[in-house]
N, C-alpha and C positions, 0 to 999 in steps of 0.2 A: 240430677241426683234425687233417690228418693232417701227422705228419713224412715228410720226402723223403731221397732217400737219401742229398744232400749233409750237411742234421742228424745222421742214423745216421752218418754217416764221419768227422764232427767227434767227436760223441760216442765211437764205438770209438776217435781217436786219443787222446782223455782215458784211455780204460782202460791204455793204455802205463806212464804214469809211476804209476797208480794199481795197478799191478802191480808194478812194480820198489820198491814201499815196503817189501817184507818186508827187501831187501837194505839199500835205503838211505831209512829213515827220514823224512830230508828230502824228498824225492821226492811226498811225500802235500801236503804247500805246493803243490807244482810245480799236481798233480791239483786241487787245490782253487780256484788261482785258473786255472788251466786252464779249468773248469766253471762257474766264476762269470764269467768271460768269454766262453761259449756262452751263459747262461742272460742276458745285456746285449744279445749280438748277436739272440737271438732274442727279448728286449724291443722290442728297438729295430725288431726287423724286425715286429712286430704294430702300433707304432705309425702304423709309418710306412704301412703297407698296408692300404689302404682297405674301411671296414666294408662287409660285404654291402647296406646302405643305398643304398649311393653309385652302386650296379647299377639300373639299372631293366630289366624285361626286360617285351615283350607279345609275343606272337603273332599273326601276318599269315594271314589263309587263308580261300579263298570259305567261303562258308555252305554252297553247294553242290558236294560236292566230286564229280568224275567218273568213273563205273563202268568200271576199265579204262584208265584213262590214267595219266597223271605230272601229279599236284599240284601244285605249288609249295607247301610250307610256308614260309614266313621268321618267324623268331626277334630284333627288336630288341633290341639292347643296349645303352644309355645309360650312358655313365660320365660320372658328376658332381665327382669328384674329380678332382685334379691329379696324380696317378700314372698310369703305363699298368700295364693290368692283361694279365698274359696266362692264358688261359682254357681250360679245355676245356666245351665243353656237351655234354649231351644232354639231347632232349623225350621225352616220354613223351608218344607218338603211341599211339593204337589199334592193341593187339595185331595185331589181324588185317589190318594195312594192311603189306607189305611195301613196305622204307623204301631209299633207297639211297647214307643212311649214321646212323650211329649215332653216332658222336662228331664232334663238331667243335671243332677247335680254332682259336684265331686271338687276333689281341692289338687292345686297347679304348686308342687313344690316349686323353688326356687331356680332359676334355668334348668327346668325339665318338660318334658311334654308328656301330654296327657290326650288319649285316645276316648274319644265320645262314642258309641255304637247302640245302633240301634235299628233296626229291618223297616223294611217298607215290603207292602205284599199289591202291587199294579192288578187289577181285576181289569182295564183294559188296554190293549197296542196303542202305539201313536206316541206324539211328541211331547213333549212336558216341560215344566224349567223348575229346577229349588229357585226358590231365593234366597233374600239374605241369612246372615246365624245372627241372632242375640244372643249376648249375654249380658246377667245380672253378677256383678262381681262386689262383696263384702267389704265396708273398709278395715282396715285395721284393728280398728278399736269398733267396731260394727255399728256406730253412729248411723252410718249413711250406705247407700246402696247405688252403686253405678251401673246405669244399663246403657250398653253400648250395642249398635249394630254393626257388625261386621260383611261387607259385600262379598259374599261368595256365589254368586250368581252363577247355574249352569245349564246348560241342557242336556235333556238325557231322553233317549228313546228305548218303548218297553218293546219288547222282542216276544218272540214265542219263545218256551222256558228252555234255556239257553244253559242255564246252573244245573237241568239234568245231565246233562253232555260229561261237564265237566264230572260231576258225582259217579257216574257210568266208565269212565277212565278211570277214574280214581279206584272203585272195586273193581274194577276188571285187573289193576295191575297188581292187585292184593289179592286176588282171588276170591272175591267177595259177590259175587256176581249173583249167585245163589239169594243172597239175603234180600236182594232185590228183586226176587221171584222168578229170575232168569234161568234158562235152564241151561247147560254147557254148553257152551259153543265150537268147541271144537269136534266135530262130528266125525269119530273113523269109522270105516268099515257101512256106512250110509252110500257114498257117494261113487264117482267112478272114475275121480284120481286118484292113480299111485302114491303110495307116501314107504310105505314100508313094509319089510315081510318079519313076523316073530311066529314061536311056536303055538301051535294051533289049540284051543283050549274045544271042550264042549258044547257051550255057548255058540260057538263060530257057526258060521254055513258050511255046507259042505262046497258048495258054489266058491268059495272061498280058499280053497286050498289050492295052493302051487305046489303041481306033481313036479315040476323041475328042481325047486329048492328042495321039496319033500328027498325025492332020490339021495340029491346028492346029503343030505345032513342025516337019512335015517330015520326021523321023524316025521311027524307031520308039520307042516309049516302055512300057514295059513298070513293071505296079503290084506294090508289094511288101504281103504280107498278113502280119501277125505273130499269133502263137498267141493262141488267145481265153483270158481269163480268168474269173473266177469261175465254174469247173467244179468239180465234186463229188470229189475227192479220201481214199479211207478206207480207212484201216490194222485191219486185222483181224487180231489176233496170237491163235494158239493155244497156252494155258500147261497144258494137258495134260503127261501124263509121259514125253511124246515129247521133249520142249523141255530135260530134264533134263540131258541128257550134256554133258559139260563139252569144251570145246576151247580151246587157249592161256588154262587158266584160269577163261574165262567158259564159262559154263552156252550153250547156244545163244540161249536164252529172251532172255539178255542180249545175245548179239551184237545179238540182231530188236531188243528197246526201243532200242537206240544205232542201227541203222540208220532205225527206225521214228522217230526223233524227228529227227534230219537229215532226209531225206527231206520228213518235215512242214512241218517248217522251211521249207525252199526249196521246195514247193507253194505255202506262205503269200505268200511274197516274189513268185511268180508272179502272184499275187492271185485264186490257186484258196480254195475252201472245204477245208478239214480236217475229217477225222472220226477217231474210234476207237473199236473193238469188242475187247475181250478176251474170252476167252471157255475152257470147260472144258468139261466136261459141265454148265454153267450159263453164261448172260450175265452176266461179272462188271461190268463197264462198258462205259457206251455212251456217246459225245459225239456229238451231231449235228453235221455238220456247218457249220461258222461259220467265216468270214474274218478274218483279223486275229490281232495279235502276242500276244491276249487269251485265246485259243482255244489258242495255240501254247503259254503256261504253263498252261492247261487240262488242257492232255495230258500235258505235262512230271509236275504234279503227280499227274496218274489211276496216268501211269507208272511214281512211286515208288514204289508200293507192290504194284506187281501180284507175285505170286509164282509158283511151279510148281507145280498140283496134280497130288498122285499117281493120276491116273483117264485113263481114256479120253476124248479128246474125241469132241463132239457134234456134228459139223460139223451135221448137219441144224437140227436148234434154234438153233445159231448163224446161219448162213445164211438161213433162215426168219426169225426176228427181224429179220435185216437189211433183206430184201425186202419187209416191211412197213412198215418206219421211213424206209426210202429210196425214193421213185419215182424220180428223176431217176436221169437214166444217168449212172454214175458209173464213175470206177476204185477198182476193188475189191481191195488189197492184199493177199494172202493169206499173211499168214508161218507155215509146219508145216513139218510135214517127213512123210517116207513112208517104210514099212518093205517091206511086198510090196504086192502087188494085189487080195488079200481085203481087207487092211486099209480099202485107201484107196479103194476101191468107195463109202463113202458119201462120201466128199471130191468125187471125179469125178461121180457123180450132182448132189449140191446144187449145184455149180460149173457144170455144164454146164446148169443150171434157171436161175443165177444170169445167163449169160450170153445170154439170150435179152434180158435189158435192162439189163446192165449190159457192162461191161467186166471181167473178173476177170483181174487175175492171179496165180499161185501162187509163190512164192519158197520155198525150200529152200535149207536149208545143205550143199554135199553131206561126206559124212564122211572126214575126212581120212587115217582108218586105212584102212578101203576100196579109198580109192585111191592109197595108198603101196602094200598088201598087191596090188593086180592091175597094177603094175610092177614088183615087187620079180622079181630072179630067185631059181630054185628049186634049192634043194643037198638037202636033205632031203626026207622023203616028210612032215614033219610041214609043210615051208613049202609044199609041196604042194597038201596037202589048204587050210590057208592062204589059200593065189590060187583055189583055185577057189570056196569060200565067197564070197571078196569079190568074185569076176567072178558069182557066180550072185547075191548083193545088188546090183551094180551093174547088170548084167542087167534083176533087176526095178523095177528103180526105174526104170531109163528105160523098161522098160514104161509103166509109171504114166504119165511123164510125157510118152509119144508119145499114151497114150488120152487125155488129158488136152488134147493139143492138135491131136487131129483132134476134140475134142466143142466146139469155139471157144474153150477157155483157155488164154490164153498161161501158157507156165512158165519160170521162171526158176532154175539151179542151179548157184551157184558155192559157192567154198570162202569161210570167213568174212573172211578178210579183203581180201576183193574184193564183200563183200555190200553196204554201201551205194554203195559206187560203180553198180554194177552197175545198181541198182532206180534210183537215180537217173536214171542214163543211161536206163533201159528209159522211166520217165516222162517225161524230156524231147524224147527220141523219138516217142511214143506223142502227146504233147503238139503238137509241131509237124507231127506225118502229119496233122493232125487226129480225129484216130482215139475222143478222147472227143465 
């Protein structure tokens, strides 16, 4: 138990008459039953206020928490007794999860429960444990303070962001899809399935009109085609030591698995086939190809564990392995990145072999120092030299990426937090041109 500083203020005003005894004798009675009526008040206040028993406390939170986002933790409270208790908590979450709040307080009416909430945002994958929950609970009469630990011990593994999925269904069933920067997904008149025939507007193609419906109704009648499905779909990420440098946090390697597993996601729900290819200077994993919500924790799970190796990537043996495991034409996701044009000379070779039967496209994250430093203006000769580094980096790189798509691979290069959107749009695009 601790004392509060109403005890301590009771107690110093006992020392008063316990001091004036040297003068007047009497005065020590005064102190003595002075103290014997603090040490009743603060009986009466342990009776009355409810043992740590009387708390139940558990712990609310997915299995799989999300790389980069806001958690939900909730903290249960159960008060069994007929007192209200008022409280302060704190869990003992994983060190390395910054939290955005550390104490809570709040009061546990009388057999009622009270929900504690509060996020945790994981910046990286892997396994973790909370430990136990403290509480500090007030007494009655607030003399004393009881702090109790409660064992809620758990484990929990951080996933790639997992809570987009969910967010992603959620506006897609609202129609909401838009505000997430999505563009429509249901593509008519794109693709080269049948869905429906209605009256022909100006808009339409002429390629488009059905003389057989036309005749018989009088009209013009114009057929709507919607994007074909179960087409080949495959995420190829490069966990090279290109993939290492960190932005808002995440490592880049992580923005790609959180876009790469979205992305998948909503190919699946297409009713495309899913693939994935990690890869270093070795094939670290490979999924064929497969349809379905099966396939989709397939990858979820390949994705936990992938890490960054410190080496060069191999694009050629990546690539090659691919073009053997794959015949069909497929879209071929390429998530790296590129430094100059020596560099990425084997990238652009395999890529542009790749696209003689596939589709490739290349996705880059572009670097956000870069291109702050080739707008920034210049006062010194040090921010100087500065801009023209990042204009001769940003220079080369669209090198890369203009030879890259005069040799037939499309590129794509935003900043990270425009990256799945982006690839997404770029695939539903590419989806309703017909273009797989």
């Amino acid at each position: 138990m601790i004392p509060t500083y109403r005890l301590l203020v009771l107690l110093l005003l006992g020392a008063l008459p316990l001091a004036g005894t040297s003068l007047v004798p009497a005065l020590a009675w005064v102190a003595l039953t002075y103290f014997l009526l603090v040490g009743v008040l603060v009986s009466v206040d342990l009776i009355l206020t409810p043992r740590p028993g009387a708390i139940e406390v558990e712990r609310i939170h997915d299995s799989r928490l999300s790389l980069g986002a806001d958690n939900l933790i909730t903290v249960l409270l159960a008060n069994r007794s007929d007192q209200t208790i008022h409280f302060t908590l704190r869990d003992e979450y994983p060190f390395q999860f910054p939290a955005d709040a550390v104490f809570i307080h709040g009061t546990l009416a009388p057999y009622d429960i009270f929900e504690a909430r509060y996020h945790v945002r994981p910046f990286q994958r892997g396994d973790y444990q909370f430990q136990d929950t403290n509480l500090r609970c007030h007494s009655q009469f607030r003399t004393f303070i009881r702090q109790t630990r409660y064992p809620t011990r758990s484990e929990v593994k951080v996933y790639p962001n997992v809570l987009e999925i969910r967010k992603y269904d959620l506006m897609a069933q609202k129609g909401l899809l838009f505000e997430l920067g999505l563009r429509h997904t249901h593509l008519f008149g794109a693709g080269s399935e049948f869905e429906r025939l209605r009256e022909y507007n100006t808009d339409d193609e002429f390629r488009r009109i059905n003389w057989k419906a036309t005749a018989r109704s009088g009209k013009p009648i114009a057929a709507e085609y919607e994007t074909e499905r179960s087409q080949y779909v495959v995420s190829i990420i490069d966990t090279g030591r290109l993939m290492r440098p960190a932005i808002d946090h995440l490592a880049k390697l992580d923005h790609v698995l959180n876009t790469s597993l979205l992305f998948s996601y909503v190919a699946q729900l297409k009713g495309d086939h899913i693939g994935l290819l990690t890869f270093a200077d070795q094939v670290a994993h490979y999924l064929a190809p497969r349809r379905g919500k099966s396939q989709f924790y397939r990858m979820l799970e390949a994705l936990y564990n992938v890490q960054i190796q410190p080496v060069e990537s191999d694009y050629a043996r990546a690539l090659s392995y691919l073009g053997l495991k794959i015949k069909r034409r497929s879209l071929m996701v390429v998530f790296t990145d590129l430094v100059t044009l020596d560099a990425a000379r084997p990238l652009i070779a395999n890529l542009t072999h790749l696209a003689r039967r596939h589709l490739p496209l290349c996705v880059t994250i572009s670097d956000p120092n870069v291109t702050r430093l080739v707008g920034q203006p210049v006062r010194t000769s040090s921010e100087v030299y500065q801009r023209a580094v990042a204009e001769m980096l940003r220079d080369e790189r669209q090198v890369v990426l203009d030879t890259l798509n005069r040799s037939g691979v499309m590129t794509l290069d935003v900043p990270a937090d425009k990256l799945t959107v982006s690839v997404i749009n770029a695939y539903l695009e590419l989806k309703g041109k017909g273009r797989l």
